[in-house]
N, C-alpha and C positions, 0 to 999 in steps of 0.2 A: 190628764193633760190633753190638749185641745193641739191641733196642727191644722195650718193652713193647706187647703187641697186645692190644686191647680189642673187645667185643664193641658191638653195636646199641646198649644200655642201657650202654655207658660200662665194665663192670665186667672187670677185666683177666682175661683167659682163660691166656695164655703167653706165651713170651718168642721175639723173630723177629730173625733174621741181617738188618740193612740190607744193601743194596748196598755197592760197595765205594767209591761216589760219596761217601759219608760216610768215606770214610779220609783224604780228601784234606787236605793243610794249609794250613792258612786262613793267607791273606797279605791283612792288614789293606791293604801299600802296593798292590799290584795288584790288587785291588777298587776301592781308591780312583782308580787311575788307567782303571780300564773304568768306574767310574762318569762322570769328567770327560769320556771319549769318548766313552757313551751320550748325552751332554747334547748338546742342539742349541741351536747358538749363531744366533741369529739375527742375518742379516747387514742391516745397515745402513752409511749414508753419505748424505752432503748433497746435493744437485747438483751436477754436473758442474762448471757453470758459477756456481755460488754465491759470491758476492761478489767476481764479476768481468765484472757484469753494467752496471757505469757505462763510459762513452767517455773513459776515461784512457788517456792518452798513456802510452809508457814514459817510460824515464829521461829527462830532460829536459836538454838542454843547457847549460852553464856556459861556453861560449864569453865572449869579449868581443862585443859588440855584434849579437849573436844575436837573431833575433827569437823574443819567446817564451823566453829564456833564463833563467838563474837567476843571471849572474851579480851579484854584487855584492849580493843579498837575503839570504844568509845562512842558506839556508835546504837541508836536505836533497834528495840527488837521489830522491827517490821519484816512482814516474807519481803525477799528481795530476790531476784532473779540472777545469777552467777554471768556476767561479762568476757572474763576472761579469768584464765588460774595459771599459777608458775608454781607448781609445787605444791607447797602448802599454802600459800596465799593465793587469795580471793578479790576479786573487785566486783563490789554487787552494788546493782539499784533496785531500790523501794519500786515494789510493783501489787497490784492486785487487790489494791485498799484506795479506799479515797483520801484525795492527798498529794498522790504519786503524780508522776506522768504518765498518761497515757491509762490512769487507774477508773473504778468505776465512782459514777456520783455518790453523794453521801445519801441523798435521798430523791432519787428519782421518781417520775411522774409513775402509777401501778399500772396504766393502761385501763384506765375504769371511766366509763362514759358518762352515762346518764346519772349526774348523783341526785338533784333534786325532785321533789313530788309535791301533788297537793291534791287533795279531795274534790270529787263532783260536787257540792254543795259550794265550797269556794270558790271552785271555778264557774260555774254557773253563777254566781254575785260578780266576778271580775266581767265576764262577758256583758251580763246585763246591764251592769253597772255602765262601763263602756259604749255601751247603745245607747242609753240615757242620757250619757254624755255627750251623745249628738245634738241633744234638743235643750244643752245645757248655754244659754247666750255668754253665759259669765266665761266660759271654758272657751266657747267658740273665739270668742276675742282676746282672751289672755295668748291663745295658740294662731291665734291671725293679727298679726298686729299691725295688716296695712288695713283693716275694716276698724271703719269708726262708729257700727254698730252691725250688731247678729242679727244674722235674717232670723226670722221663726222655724219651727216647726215644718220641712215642706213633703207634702205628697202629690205625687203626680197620679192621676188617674190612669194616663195608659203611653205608653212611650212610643214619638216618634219613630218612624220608620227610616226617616232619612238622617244623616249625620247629623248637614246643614241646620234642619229646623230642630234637634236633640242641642246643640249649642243656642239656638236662637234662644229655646224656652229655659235653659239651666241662665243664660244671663238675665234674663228674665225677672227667674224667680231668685236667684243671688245677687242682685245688685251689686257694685264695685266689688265684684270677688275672684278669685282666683278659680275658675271653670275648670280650664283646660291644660293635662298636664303637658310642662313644658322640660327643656331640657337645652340647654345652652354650655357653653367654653367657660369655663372658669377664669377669670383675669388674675395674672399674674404666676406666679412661684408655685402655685397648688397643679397646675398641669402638669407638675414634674415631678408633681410627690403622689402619686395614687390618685389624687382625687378631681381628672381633669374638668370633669359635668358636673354642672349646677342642675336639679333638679325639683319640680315640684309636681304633687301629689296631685293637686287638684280635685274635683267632688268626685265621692263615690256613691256611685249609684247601685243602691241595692233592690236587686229582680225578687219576682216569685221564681218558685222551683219551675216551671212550664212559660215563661218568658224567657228570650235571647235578646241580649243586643251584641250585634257585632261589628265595633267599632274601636278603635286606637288613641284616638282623641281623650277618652273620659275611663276610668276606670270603673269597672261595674261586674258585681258577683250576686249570685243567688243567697240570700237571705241567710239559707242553713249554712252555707260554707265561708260567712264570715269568720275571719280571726281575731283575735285583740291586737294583731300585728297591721290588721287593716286601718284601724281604726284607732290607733295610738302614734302620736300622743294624742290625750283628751281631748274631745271639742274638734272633730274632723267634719267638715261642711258633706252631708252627708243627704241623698233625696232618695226616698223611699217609695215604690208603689203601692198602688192600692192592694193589688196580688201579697205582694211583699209582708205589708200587716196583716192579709188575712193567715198567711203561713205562721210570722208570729204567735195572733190568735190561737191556732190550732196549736200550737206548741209550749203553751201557758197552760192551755187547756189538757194536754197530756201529761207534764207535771203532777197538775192537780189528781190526776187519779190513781197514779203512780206512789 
């Protein structure tokens, strides 16, 4: 697969062979299942001893003439906890079973975190696949649906220095696209439910490992330290350095010996 390579000032110079990490075929369902096992579940549960924390008896006897017994009350064998006594009578409530008030759940959360997994081999096809996905037009436009066509394939040869002309040249080479991430008030009833910012992503630019950019405007990570969370959903407008696919390269190329 072929990308277009763009100079400092944005303006396309020639055409450059991707890696061969962009041939890979993008499998929407194993993405979706390296993303549910990227996700950390955090573990929770109640106390140990949570709602089994009153002085109830167990099952209580139903003998004939039992002290303390049920017979004849009519009443279930549940442990139940003594209220008040006049003698030989009893006033008890159910306690220490679920059910009760105040008793424990019937099946509460075990406090067990991380349940899901998945193999190096699959995850390595969800990631790849995902990067592939950048240079996918069909994906780029199902997931942008103010572009009424995908830009190609872009590399930039070496990145501005300046914020100003790094916006100049992303508009450049994205035509009518969403550059730069934005962040706005949400209109209406959703300010007041959680969700007051509207925000968007905007392109992400991915470095070599010995490139910086630093800047707030555009998101931008080193190459190896992409996620699937960066880059999902499918089809993220995504501008890659020269540096950038050489690390790829090298990283194709270490598989293979492996």
């Amino acid at each position: 697969m072929k990308a277009s390579l763009y100079d400092v000032k944005g303006k396309k110079k020639s055409d450059l062979q991707l890696p061969k990490v962009f041939d890979t075929s993008i499998r929407p369902d194993i993405i979706q299942k390296a993303l549910s096992a990227t996700k950390f579940a955090q573990p929770y549960s109640p106390l140990t001893r949570a709602g089994r924390r009153q002085s109830a008896a167990g099952t209580i006897s139903h003998k004939r003439h039992d002290w303390k017994g049920h017979y004849g009350r009519g009443i279930a064998r549940l442990p139940r906890k003594t209220m008040w006594r006049r003698g030989t009578q009893f006033y008890w409530i159910g306690a220490n079973v679920p059910g009760t008030r105040g008793g424990p759940k019937a099946h509460p959360p075990k406090g067990i975190g991380k349940e899901k997994s998945i193999n190096k081999k699959e995850f390595a096809l969800a990631l790849n696949g995902a990067l592939a996905a950048t240079t996918n037009q069909e994906m780029i436009i199902e997931r942008y649906s103010s572009l009424d066509e995908a830009p190609s394939a872009a590399v930039i040869e070496k990145l501005p220095e300046k914020t100003k002309d790094l916006l100049a040249a992303l508009k450049s080479i994205f035509t009518n696209a969403p550059v730069e991430k934005t962040k706005a008030v949400r209109a209406g009833k959703g300010t007041l439910r959680g969700r007051k910012y509207k925000s968007n992503a905007g392109v992400l630019i991915l470095t070599g490992a010995e490139e910086k950019l630093s800047t707030k405007t555009v998101e931008s990570k080193p190459v190896g330290e992409v996620t699937l969370h960066d880059l999902y959903p499918l089809g993220r407008l995504t501008l890659y350095t020269k540096a950038a696919l050489g690390d790829l390269n090298q990283e194709t190329k270490g598989d293979k010996k492996e």
